[in-house]
C-alpha positions as CSV (number, residue, x, y, z in Angstrom):
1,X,-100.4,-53.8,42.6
2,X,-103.7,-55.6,41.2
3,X,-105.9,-56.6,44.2
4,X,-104.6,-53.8,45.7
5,X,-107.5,-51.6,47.2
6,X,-107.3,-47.9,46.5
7,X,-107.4,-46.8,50.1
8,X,-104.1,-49.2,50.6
9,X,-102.8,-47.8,47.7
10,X,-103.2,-44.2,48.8
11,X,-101.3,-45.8,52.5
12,X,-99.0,-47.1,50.4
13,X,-98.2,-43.8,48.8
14,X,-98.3,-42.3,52.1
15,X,-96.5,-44.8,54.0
16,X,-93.6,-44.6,51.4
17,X,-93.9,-40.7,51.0
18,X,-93.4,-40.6,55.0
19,X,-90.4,-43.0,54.2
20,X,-88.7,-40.8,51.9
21,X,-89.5,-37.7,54.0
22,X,-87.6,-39.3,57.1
23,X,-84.6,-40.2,54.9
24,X,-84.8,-36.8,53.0
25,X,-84.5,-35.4,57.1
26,X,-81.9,-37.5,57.9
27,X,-80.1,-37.1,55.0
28,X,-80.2,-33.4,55.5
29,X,-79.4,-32.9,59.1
30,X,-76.4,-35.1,58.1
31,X,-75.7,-33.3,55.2
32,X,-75.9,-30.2,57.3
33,X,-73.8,-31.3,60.4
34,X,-70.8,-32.0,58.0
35,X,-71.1,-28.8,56.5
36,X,-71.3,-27.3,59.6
37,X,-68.0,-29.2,61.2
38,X,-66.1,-28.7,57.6
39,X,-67.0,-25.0,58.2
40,X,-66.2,-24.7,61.5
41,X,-62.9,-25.8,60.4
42,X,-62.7,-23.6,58.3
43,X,-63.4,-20.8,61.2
44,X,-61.3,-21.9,63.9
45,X,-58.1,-22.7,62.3
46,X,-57.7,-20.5,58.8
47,X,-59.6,-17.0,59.7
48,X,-57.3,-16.7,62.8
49,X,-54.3,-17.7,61.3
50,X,-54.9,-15.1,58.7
51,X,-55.2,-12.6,62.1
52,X,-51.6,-13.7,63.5
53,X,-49.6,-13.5,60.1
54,X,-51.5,-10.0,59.7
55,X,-50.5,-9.3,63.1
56,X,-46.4,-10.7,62.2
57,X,-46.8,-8.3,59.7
58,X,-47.2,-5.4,61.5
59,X,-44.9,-6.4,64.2
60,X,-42.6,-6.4,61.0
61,X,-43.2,-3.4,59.9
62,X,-42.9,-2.0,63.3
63,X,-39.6,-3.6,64.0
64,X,-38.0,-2.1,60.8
65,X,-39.5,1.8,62.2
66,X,-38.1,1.4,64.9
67,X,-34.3,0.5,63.8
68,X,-35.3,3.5,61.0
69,X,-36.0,6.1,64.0
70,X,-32.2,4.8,65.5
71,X,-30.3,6.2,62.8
72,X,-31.9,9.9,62.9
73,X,-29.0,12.2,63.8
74,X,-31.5,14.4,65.1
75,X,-33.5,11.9,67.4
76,X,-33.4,12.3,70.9
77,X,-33.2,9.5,73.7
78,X,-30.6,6.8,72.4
79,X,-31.2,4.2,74.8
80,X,-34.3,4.5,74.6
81,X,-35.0,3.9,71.1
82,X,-32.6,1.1,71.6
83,X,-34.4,-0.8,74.4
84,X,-38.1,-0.3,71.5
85,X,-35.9,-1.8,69.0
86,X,-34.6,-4.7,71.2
87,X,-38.3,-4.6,72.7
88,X,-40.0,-4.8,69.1
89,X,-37.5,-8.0,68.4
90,X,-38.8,-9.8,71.4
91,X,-42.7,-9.4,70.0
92,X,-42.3,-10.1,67.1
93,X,-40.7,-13.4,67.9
94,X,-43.2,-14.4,70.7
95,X,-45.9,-13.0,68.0
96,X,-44.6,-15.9,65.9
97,X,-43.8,-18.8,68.3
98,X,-47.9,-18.0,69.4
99,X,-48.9,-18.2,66.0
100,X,-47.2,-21.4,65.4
101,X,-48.2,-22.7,69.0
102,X,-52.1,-22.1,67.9
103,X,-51.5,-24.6,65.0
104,X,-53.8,-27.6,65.0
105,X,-52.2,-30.6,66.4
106,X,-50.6,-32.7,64.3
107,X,-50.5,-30.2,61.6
108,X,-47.3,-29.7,60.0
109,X,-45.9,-26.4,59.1
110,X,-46.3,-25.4,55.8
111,X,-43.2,-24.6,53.5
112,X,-43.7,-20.5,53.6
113,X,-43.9,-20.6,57.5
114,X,-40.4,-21.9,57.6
115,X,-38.9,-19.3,55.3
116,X,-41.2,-16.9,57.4
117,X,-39.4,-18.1,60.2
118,X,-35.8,-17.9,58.8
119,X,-36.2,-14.1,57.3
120,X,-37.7,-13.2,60.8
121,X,-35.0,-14.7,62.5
122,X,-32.6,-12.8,60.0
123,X,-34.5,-9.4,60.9
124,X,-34.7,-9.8,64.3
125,X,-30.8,-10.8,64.4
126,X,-30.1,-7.8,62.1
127,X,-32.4,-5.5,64.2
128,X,-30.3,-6.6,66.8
129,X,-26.9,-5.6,65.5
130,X,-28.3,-2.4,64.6
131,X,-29.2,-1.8,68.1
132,X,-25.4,-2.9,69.3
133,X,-23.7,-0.9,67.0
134,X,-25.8,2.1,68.3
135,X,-25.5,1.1,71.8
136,X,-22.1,1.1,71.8
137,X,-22.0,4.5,69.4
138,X,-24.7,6.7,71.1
139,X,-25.7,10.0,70.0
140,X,-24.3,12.7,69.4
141,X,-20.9,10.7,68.6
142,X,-21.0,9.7,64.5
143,X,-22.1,6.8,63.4
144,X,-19.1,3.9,62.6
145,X,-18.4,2.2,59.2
146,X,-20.1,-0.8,60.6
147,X,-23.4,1.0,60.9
148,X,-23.3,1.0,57.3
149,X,-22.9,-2.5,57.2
150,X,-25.6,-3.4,59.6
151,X,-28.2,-0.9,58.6
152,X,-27.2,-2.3,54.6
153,X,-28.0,-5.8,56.5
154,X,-31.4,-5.1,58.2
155,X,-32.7,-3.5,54.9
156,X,-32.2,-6.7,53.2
157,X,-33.5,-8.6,56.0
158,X,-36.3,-6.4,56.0
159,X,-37.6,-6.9,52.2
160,X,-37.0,-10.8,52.9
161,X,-39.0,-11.1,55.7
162,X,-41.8,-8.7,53.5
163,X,-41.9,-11.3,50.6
164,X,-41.9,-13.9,53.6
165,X,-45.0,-12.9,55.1
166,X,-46.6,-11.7,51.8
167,X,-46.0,-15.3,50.5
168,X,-47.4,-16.9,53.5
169,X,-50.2,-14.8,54.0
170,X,-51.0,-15.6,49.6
171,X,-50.7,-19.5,51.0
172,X,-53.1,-19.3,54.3
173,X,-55.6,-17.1,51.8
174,X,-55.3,-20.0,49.0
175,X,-56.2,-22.7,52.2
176,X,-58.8,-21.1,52.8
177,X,-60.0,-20.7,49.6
178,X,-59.6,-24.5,48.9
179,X,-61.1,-25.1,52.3
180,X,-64.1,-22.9,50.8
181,X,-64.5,-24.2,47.6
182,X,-64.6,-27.7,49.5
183,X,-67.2,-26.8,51.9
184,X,-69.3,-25.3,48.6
185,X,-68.1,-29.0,46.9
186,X,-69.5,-30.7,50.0
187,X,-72.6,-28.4,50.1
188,X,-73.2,-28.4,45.9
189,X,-73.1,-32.5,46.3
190,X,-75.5,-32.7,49.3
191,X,-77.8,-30.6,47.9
192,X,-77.6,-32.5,44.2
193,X,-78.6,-36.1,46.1
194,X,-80.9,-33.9,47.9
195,X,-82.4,-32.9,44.9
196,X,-82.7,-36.6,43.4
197,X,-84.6,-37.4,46.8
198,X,-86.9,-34.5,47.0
199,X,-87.6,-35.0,43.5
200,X,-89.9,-38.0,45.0
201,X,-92.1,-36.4,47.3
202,X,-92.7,-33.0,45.5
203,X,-91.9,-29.5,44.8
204,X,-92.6,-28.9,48.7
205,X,-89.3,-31.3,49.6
206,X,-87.8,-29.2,46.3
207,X,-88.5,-25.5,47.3
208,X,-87.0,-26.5,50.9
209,X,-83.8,-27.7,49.5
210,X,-83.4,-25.0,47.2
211,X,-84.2,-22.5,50.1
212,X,-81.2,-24.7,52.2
213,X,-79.4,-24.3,49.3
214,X,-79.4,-20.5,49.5
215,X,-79.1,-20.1,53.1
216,X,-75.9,-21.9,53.1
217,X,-74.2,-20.4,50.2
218,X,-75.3,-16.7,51.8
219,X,-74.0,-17.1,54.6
220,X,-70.9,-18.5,53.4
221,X,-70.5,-15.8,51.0
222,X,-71.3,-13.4,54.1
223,X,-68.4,-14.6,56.2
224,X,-65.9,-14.8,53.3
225,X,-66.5,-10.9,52.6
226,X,-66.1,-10.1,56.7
227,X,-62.7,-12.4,56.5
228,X,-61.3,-10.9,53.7
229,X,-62.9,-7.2,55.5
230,X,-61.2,-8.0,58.4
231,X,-58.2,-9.7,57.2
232,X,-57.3,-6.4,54.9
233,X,-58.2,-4.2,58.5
234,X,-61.3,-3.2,58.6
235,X,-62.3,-3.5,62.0
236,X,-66.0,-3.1,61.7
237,X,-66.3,-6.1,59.3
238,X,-69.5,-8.2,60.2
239,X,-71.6,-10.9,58.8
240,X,-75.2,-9.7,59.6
241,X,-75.9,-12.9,59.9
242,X,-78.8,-14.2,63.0
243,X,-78.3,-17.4,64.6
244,X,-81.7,-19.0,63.3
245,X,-78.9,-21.7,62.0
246,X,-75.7,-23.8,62.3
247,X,-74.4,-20.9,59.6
248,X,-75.8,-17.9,61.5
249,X,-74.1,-19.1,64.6
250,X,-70.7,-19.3,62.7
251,X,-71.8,-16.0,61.2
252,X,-72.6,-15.1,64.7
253,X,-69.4,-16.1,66.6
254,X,-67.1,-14.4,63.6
255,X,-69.4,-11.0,64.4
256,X,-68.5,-11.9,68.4
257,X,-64.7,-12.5,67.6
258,X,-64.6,-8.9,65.1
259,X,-66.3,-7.3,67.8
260,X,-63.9,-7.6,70.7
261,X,-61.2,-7.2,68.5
262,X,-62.2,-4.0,67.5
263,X,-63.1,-3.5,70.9
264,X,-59.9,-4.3,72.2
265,X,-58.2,-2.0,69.6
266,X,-60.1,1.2,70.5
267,X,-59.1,0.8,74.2
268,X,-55.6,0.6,73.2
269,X,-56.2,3.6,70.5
270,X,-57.8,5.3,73.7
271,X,-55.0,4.3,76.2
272,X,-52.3,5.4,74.1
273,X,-54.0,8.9,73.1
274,X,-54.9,9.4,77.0
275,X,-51.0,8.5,78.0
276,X,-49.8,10.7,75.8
277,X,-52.1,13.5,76.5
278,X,-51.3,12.8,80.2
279,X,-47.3,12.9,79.3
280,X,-47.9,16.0,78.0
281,X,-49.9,18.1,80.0
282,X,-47.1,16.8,83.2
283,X,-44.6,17.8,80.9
284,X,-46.1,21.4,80.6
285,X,-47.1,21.5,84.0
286,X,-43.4,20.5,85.6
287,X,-42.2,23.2,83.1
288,X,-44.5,26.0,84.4
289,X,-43.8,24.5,87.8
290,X,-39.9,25.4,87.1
291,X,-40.0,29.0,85.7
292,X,-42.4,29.8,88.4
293,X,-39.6,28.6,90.9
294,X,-37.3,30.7,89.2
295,X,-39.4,33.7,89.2
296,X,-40.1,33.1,92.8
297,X,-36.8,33.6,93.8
298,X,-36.0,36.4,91.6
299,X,-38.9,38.3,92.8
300,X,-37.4,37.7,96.2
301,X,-34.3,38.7,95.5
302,X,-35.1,42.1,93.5
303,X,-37.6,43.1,96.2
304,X,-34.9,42.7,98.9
305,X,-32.4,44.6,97.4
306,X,-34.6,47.3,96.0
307,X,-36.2,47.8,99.9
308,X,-32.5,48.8,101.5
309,X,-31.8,51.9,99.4
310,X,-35.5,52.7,99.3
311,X,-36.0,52.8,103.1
312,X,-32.6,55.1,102.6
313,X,-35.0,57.1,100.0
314,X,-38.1,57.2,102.7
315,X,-35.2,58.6,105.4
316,X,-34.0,61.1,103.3
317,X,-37.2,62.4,102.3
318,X,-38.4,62.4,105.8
319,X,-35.6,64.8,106.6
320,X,-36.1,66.6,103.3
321,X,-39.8,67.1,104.6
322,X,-39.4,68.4,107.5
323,X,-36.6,70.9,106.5
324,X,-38.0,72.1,102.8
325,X,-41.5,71.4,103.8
326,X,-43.4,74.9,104.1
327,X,-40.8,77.2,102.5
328,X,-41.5,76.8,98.7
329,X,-44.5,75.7,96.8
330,X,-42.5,74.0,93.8
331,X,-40.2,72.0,96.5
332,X,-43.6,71.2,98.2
333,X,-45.1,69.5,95.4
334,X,-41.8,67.7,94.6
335,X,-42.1,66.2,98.5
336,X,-45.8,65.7,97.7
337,X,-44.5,63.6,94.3
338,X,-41.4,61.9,95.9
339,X,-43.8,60.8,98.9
340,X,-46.3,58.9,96.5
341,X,-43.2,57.4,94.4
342,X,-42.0,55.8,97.7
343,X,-45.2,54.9,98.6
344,X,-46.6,53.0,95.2
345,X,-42.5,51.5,95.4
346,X,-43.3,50.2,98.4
347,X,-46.8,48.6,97.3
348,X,-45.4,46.9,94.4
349,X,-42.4,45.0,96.8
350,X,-45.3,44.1,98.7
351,X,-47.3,42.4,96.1
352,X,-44.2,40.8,94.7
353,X,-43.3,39.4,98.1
354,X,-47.1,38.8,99.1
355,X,-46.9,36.6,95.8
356,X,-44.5,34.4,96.4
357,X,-44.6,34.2,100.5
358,X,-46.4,31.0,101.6
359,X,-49.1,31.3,104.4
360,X,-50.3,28.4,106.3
361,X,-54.3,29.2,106.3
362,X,-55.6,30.4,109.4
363,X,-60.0,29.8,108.4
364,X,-62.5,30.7,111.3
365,X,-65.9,31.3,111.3
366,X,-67.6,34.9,111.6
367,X,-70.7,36.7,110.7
368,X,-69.5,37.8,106.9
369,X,-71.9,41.1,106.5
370,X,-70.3,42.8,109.6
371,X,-66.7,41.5,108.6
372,X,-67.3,43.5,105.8
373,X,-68.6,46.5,106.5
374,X,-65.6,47.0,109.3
375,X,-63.0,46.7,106.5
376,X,-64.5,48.9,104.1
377,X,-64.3,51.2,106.7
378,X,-60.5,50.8,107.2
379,X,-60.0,51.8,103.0
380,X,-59.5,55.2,102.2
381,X,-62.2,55.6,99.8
382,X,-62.4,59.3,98.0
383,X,-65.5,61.7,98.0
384,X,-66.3,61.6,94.7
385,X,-66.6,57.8,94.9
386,X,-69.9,56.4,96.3
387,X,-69.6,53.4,97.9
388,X,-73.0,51.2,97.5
389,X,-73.2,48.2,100.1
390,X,-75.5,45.2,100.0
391,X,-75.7,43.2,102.6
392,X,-76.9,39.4,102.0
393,X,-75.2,36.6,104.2
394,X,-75.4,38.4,107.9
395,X,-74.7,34.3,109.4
396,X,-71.4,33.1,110.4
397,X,-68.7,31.9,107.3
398,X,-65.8,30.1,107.8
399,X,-62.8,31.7,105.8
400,X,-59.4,33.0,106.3
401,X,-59.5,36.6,107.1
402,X,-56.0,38.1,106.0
403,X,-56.5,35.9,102.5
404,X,-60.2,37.4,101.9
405,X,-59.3,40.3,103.2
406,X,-56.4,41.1,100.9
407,X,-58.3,40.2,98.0
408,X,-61.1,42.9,98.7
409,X,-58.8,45.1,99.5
410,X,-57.4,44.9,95.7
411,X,-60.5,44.9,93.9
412,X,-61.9,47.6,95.8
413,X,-58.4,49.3,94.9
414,X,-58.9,48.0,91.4
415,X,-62.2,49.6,91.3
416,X,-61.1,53.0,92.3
417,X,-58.2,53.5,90.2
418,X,-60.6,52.6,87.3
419,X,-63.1,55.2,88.5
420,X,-60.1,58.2,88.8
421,X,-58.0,57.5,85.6
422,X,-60.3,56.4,83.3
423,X,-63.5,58.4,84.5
424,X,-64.3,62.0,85.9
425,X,-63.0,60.8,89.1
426,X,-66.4,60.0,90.6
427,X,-68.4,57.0,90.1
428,X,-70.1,54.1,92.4
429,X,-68.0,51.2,93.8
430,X,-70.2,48.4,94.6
431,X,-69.6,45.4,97.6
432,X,-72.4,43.1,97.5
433,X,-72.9,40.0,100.1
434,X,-74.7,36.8,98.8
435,X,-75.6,33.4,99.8
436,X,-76.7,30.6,96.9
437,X,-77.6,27.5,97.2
438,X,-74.3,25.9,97.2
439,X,-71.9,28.7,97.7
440,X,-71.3,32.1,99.2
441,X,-70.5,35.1,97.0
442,X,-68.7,38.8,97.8
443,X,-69.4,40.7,94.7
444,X,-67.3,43.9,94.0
445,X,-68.6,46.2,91.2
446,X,-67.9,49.9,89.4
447,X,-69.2,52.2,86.8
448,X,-66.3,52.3,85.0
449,X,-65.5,51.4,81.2
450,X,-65.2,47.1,82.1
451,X,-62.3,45.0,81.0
452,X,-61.6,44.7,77.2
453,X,-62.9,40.9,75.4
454,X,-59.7,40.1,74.4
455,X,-58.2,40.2,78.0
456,X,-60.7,37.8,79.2
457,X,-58.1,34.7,79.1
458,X,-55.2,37.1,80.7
459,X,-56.8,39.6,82.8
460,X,-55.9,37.0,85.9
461,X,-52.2,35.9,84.8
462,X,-49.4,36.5,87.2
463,X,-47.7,40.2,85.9
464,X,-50.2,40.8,83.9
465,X,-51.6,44.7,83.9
466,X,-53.3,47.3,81.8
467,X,-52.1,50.1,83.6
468,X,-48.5,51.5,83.4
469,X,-47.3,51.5,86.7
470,X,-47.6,48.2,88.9
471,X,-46.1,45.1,88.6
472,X,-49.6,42.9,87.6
473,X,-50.0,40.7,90.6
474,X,-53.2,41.9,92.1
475,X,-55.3,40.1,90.5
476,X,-53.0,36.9,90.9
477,X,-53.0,37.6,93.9
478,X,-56.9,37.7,94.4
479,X,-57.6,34.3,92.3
480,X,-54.9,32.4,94.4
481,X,-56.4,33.7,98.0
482,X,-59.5,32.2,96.3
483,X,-58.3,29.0,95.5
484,X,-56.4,28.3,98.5
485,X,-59.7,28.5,100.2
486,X,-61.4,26.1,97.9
487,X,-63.3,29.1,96.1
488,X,-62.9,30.9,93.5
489,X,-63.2,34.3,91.2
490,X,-65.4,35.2,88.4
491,X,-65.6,38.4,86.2
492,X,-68.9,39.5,84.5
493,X,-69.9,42.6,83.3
494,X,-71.5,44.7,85.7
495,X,-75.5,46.2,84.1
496,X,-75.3,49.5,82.5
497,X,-71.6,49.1,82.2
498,X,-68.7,48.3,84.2
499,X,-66.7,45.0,85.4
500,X,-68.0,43.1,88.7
501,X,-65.4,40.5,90.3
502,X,-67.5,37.8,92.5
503,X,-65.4,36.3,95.2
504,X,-67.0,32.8,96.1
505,X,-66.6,30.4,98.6
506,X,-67.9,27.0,98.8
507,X,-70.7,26.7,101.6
508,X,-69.2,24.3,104.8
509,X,-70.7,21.3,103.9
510,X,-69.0,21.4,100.7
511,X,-65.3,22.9,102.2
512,X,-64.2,18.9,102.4
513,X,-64.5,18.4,98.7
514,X,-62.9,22.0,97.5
515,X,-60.1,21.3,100.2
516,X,-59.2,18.0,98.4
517,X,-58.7,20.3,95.3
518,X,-57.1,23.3,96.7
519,X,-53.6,21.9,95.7
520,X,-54.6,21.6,92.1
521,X,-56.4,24.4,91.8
522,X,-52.9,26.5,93.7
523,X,-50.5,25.2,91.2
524,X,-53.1,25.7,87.9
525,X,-53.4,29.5,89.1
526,X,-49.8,29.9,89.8
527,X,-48.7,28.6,86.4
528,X,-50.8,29.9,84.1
529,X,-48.4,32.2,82.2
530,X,-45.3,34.6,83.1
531,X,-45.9,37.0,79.7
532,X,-46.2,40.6,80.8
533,X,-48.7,41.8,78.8
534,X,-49.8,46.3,78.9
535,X,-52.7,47.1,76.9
536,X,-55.8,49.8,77.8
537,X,-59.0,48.0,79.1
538,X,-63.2,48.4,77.8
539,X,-66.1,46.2,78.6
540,X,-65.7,43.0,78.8
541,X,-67.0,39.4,80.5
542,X,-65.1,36.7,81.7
543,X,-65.5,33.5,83.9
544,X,-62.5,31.9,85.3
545,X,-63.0,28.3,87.1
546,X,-60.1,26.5,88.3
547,X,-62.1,23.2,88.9
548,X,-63.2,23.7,92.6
């Protein structure tokens, strides 16, 4: 170096610093693309292969449920549970030809994956005899001697196809343990000839390798804690790791792959909970659907055969009246009593048939306030009874007149039975007219004592009553008029005290929508319950919305 001038010294130094950086670069980006392909290696074929033996080992475990459930004496649906068995065989055997079918190429299979695939061979083949033996014996007969012999078979089958899959799922976590601790070998020996190097141009090149050094190793430690997370289940296993580098983006694609996994196992969570809440709400519904039916046709019946011999009461009494009537006080109170007994007979076989008799709806449009006030005038109303009117939608409304008009007709009655038993007879009865913005409402309200709080879920269940005579179907009767109609019925308590039923119908630009629903909300209000329930009524508020 003598002759050597300092300034080509100092270029020197430079010139072989720059040197050593660019080899130190090189060097690393090598180091870090092997890394990189050693661990992706490590990503794409061990982590899911891990997946699919955990997912064989369900199936397994599924499988041996399944031929469990066929030998309960008190199970129901035998073929059934035979075609799940038969069915559980088939996926766990194309659970395992996809497992083996995702194996690199060229790879060979490793020793534990062909006893795995004898013992599930043996379980499916025993699973399979179990499900002919209980095919050929279905329930209630007894189970044969050979049931015994195959059930004895499938539990052996069973616990070798367990220590099958335990011992394979042991081997793929040791390969990727080795794997591991090679990529660590790989990474520990780049970054110790890494070291050497930067040990020439500074603690600069040294605090960079080191920092290389921990990057790798946390993100490798990162993504073996979310492997062995999600390998053991745990479905919201993630690295955490950002995609700054060729480890984050590992980091980042095993966080993508967990994610739709746990995505795709929440749908099927969800699907399965929704079918089976689906299953059973139809399940209840065709039930309540039958007993209705049933009732249907009884009421029919009944109220048939109780009409002929009361008309022959009404005929006699007739001639009774005009004989006896006059002559004796006594006999003409008994008249008086046997004319109202006839009379409230003949009421309640008209609600029974009016319940179960299907009318086509007849809708036209009218002006609603003077519809009103000419039916109020056909109801016998008593003296001591005011009744209040308010009068708030005089334009024209489309609705069914014999429907609307028999469900005012029982609230008003409602209302004034209230008012005489349960008050001093007198009282105010209140029919109110109103027009919202997306429905109109026909409000009728009393003074009397309301409807108790826990009748609010019943009050409008078919034979349901608080009073001892009647059969329970007026107010039934009132919510399925509603319905049919697209409307509906609400029950509030009236200010100051009292119960106020608000008939509503949907406004005619929204009749298309509530006619779509009319079928649903028919059915809903005719099987809602078939108790008879008596009990004495207070205040009380209640909302009842059948989805129109």
């Amino acid at each position: 170096m003598r002759g050597v001038s300092l300034p080509a010294r100092v270029s020197l130094a430079f010139a072989l610093l720059a040197l050593l950086v660019g080899a130190a670069a090189l060097f690393v980006h090598a180091a870090a693309k092997d890394v990189e392909e050693t661990f992706a290696r490590l990503t794409r074929e061990s982590l899911p292969a891990l997946g699919r033996l955990e997912a064989l080992h369900r199936e397994g475990d599924l499988l041996a449920l399944e031929a469990e459930r066929l030998g309960d004496p008190k199970g129901r649906g035998g073929e059934e549970r035979v075609a799940r068995l038969r069915e559980a065989g088939a996926r766990l055997r194309a659970a395992f030809a996809n497992h083996r079918s995702l194996r690199p190429n060229g790879a060979t299979p490793a020793a534990e994956e062909d006893a795995l695939a004898g013992a599930l061979e043996e379980l499916v083949s025993a699973a399979e005899s179990l499900a002919r033996v209980r095919a050929r014996h279905p329930l209630p007969a007894p189970l044969p001697p050979e049931w015994s012999t195959a059930q004895k078979r499938l539990l052996r089958a069973a616990a070798a196809y367990d220590r099958a899959i335990h011992a394979a799922l042991a081997a793929e976590r040791g390969r990727v343990r080795t794997r591991r601790a090679a990529v660590e070998g790989r990474v520990r020996a780049h970054a110790t000839t890494l070291l050497g190097g930067l040990l020439l141009v500074g603690a600069l090149a040294l605090g960079l390798g080191l920092a290389t050094v921990r990057r790798l190793r946390f993100g490798l430690g990162q993504l073996e804690h979310a492997a062995e997370r999600l390998g053991a289940g745990d479905p919201a296993a993630r690295t955490g790791l950002d995609a700054r580098d060729e480890v984050g983006r590992a980091g980042a694609a095993f966080d993508g792959m967990a994610g739709r996994i746990a995505g795709r196992q929440a749908v099927l969570e969800r699907e399965v909970a929704e079918r089976t809440s689906a299953l059973a709400e139809a399940e209840r519904e065709l039930l309540q659907q039958e007993r209705m039916a049933v009732l249907g046709r009884l009421l029919a019946t009944v109220s048939h055969e109780i009409r002929n011999p009361l008309a022959a009461i009404g005929n006699s009494y007739h001639l009774l009246e005009a004989t006896v009537r006059g002559h004796d006080e006594a006999a003409d109170r008994a008249l008086d009593r046997i004319g109202r007994s006839i009379a409230r007979c003949d009421r309640i076989i008209e609600e029974l048939l009016d319940f179960t008799r299907e009318r086509p709806l007849a809708p036209r449009e009218q002006p609603l306030d003077p519809w009103v006030d000419e039916f109020l005038a056909t109801l016998d109303v008593p003296p001591s009874v005011e009744l209040v009117r308010e009068r708030g939608v005089p334009e024209p409304v489309r609705f069914d007149t014999l429907r609307l008009g028999q469900a005012l007709a029982n609230l008003v009655q409602n209302a004034l039975q209230v008012l005489e038993t349960e008050g001093d007879g007198g009282g105010r009865v209140f029919v109110r007219t109103r027009r919202t913005a997306d429905r109109i409402e026909l409000a009728v309200a009393d003074t009397g004592p309301g409807i108790a709080p826990e009748l609010r879920e019943t009050v409008f269940e078919p034979l349901f009553s608080t009073k001892t005579y009647g059969v329970g179907l007026g107010l039934a009767i009132v919510a399925r008029a509603l319905h049919d109609q697209g409307g509906d019925v609400e029950l509030t308590d009236e200010p100051g005290g009292g119960a106020c039923f608000t008939l509503w119908l949907p406004l005619p630009e929204d009749a298309g929508a509530s006619r779509a629903a009319r079928t649903r909300q028919r059915r809903s209000s005719r099987a809602k319950g078939l108790g008879i329930r008596l009990s004495s009524a207070s205040s009380a508020a209640l909302t009842v919305d059948s989805g129109a």
